[in-house]
C-alpha positions in Angstrom: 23.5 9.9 19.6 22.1 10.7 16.2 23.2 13.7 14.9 21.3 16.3 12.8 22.3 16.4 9.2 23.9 20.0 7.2 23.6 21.2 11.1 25.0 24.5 9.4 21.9 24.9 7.5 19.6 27.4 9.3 15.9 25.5 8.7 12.1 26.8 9.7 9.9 24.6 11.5 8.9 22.3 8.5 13.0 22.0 8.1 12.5 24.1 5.2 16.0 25.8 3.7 14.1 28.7 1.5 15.5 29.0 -2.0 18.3 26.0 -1.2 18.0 23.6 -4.1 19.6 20.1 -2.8 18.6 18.0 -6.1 18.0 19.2 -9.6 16.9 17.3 -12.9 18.2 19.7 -15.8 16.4 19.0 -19.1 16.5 15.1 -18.6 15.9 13.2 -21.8 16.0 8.8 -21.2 14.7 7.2 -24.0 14.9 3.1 -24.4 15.4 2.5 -28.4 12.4 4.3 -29.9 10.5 4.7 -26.3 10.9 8.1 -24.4 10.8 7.8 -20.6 11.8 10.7 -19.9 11.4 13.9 -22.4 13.4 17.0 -21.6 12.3 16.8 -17.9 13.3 19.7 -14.9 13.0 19.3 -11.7 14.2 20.5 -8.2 14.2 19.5 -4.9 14.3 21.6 -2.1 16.8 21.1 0.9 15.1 20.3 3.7 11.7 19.3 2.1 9.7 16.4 1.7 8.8 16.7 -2.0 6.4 14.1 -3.8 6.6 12.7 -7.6 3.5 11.6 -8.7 1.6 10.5 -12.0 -0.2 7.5 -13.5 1.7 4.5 -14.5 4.3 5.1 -17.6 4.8 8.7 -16.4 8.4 8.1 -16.4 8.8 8.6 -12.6 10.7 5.5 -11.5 13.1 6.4 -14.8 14.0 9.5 -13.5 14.2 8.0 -9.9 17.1 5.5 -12.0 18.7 8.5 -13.6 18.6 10.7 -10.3 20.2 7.6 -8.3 22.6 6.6 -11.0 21.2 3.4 -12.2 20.8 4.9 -15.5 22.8 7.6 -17.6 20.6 10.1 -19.2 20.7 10.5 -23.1 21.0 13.7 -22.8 20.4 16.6 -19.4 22.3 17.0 -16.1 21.8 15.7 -12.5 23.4 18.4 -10.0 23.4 17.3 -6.1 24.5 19.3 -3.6 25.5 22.3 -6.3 28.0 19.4 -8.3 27.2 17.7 -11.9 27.3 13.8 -10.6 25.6 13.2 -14.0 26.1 9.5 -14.7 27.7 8.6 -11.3 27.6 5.2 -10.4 24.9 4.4 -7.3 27.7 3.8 -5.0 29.9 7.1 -6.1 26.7 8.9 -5.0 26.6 6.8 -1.8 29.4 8.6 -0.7 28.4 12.3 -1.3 25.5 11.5 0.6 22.4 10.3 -2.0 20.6 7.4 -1.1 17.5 5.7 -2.6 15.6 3.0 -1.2 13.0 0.5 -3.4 9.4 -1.0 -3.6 10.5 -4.2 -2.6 13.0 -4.1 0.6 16.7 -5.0 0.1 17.5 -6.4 3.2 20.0 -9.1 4.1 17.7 -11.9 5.2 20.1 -14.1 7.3 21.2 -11.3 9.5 19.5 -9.7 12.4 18.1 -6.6 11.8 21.0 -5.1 14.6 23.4 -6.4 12.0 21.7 -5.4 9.0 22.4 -1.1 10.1 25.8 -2.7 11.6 27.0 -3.7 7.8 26.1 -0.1 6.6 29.0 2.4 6.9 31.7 2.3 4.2 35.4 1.9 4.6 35.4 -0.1 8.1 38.9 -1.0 9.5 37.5 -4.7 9.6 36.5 -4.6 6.2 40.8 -4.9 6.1 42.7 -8.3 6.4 45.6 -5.9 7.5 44.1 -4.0 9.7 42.7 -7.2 11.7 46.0 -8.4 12.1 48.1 -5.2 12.8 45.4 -3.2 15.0 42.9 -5.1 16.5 42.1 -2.4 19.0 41.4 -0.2 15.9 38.8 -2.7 14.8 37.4 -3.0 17.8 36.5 0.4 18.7 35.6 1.1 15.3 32.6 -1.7 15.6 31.5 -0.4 19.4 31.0 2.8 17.4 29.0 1.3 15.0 27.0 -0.8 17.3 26.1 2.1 19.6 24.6 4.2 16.6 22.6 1.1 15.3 21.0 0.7 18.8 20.3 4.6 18.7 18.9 4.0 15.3 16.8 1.1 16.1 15.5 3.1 19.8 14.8 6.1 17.1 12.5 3.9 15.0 11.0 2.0 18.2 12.4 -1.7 16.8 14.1 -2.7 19.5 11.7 -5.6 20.1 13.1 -7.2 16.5 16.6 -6.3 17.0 17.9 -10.1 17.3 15.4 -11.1 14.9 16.3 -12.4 11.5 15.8 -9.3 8.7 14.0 -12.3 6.7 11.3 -12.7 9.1 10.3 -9.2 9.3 7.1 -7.8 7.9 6.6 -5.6 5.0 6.9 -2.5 7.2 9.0 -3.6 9.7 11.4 -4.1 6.6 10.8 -0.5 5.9 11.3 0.5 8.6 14.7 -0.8 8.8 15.6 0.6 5.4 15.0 4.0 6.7 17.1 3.2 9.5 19.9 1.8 7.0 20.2 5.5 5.5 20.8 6.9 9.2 23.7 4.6 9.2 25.1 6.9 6.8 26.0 10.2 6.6 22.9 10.7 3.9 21.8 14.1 2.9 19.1 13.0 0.9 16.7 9.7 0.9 15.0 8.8 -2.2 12.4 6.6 -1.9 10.3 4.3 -4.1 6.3 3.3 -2.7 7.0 3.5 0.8 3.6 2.2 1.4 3.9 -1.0 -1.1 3.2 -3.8 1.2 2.9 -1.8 4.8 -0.4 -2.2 6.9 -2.2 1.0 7.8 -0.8 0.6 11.2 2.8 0.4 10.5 2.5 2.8 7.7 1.4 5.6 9.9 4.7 4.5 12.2 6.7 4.6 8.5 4.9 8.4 8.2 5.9 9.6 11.1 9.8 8.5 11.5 10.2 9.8 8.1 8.9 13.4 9.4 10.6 13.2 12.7 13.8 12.3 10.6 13.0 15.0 8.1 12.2 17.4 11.4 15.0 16.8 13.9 17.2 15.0 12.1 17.4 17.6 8.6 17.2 14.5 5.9 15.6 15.6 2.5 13.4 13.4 0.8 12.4 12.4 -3.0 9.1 10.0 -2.7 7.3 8.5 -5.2 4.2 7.4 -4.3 0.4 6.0 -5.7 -0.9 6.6 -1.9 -2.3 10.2 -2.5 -3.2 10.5 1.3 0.6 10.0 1.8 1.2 11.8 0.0 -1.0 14.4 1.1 0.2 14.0 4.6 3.9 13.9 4.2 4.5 16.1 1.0 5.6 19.6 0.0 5.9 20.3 -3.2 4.1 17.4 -5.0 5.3 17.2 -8.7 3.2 15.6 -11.2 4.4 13.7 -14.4 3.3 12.9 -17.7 4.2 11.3 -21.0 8.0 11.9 -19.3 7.5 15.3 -18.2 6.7 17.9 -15.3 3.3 19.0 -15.6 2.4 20.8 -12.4 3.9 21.3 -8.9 2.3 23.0 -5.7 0.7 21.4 -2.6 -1.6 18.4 -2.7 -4.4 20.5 -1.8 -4.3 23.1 -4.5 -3.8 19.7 -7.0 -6.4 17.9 -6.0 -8.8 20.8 -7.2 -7.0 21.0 -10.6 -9.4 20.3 -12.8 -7.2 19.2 -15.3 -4.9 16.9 -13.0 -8.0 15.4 -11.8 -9.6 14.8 -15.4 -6.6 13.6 -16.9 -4.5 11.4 -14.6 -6.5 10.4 -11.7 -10.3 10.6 -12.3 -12.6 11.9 -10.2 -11.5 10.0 -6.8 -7.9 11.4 -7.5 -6.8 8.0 -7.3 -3.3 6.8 -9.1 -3.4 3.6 -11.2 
């Protein structure tokens, strides 16, 4: 069985925790040399939310995304998760308390089913352990029954059991998506961050990606960071949506109230409200 996540955390319908900041950018500054990704940037996600990051190309949202996750140290500002500084953490320090961030272009393992691709998620397995093989073999066993039985929940969850046995490689682009999402329920993930969902996904499986991301945000209590150029995606799964700029926050509110900004509009997505 799946379990809900922070099932101690009272939410409203949307999973909404009011006033419950999960994730918080503090005055992040990332500049490469002379170049200035990010420029004394603040931000907060809310626990329980599906909060958007938007903005044209060279806003500095996948750098922040890297300094969030842990790929990058900031030059100067604080990351807080979860009410601790993990400010330069390593990706797989913040693994373990529970941040997670997927990418444009799927990281599966190719030669491995997708079954076996949730299988190899969770940390610190007693097979992982020459000794543990060879001095408690029942150990290891029941340890990877456990595992097994919560990938085949996770795959029933996300409706892939027909590509269970099938090679990760051969998967499409959302399939492949999907199966990412499913790799963070492997976990014990409090929070998802995820980079253009929609790169690569047909309209039909993206509508499938859409809706197991709200059902996970829903009934399962996973928060989510998205970045996204899809603005009805956006629309549809996201709120707040932040916007970004030159390396810095700029507005935040629903997609509705931003698409009638005259000023959002005029300066960062013309008059389609389009993302380039």
């Amino acid at each position: 069985m799946i379990v809900c996540r922070d099932q101690q955390n009272k939410t409203t319908g949307t999973g909404h925790v009011a006033g419950d900041t999960l994730i918080e950018a503090r005055h992040i500054t990332k500049h490469f040399g002379g170049l200035y990704a990010v420029a004394d940037c603040s931000l907060a996600v809310r626990r329980g939310s599906i909060t958007g990051l938007i903005g044209p190309n060279g806003a500095g949202k996948t750098t922040l995304f890297n300094v969030v996750a842990g790929a990058h140290a900031p030059n100067s500002g604080q990351v807080i998760f979860d009410g601790e500084d993990v400010t330069g953490l390593k990706p797989h320090e913040l693994f373990k308390r529970g941040l997670l961030r997927t990418f444009q272009i799927a990281h599966e393992f190719s030669q491995m089913t997708a079954l076996e691709n949730l299988m190899a998620v969770p940390p610190d397995q007693p097979g992982e352990s020459l000794v543990t093989n060879w001095l408690d073999p029942n150990r290891v066993r029941r340890a990877d029954l456990a595992v097994r039985h919560k990938a085949e929940d996770v795959i029933d969850f996300l409706k892939l059991g027909h590509v269970r046995n099938e090679l990760a490689g051969n998967l499409s682009g959302g399939q492949k998506k999907l199966l990412e999402l499913g790799r963070t329920m492997m976990t014990e993930a409090k929070a998802v961050l995820l980079d253009e969902v929609a790169a690569g996904v047909n309209k039909t499986l993206l509508k499938d990606l859409a809706t197991n991301i709200e059902r996970m945000n829903r009934e399962l209590g996973y928060t989510f960071f998205v970045i996204e150029h899809d603005m009805d995606l956006i629309g549809r799964l996201c709120d707040p949506v932040i916007v970004m700029a030159s390396g810095e926050k700029i507005a935040e509110g629903p997609m509705a109230e931003l698409r009638k900004n005259p000023q959002i509009i005029e300066a960062y997505f013309g008059a389609s409200l389009e993302v380039a």
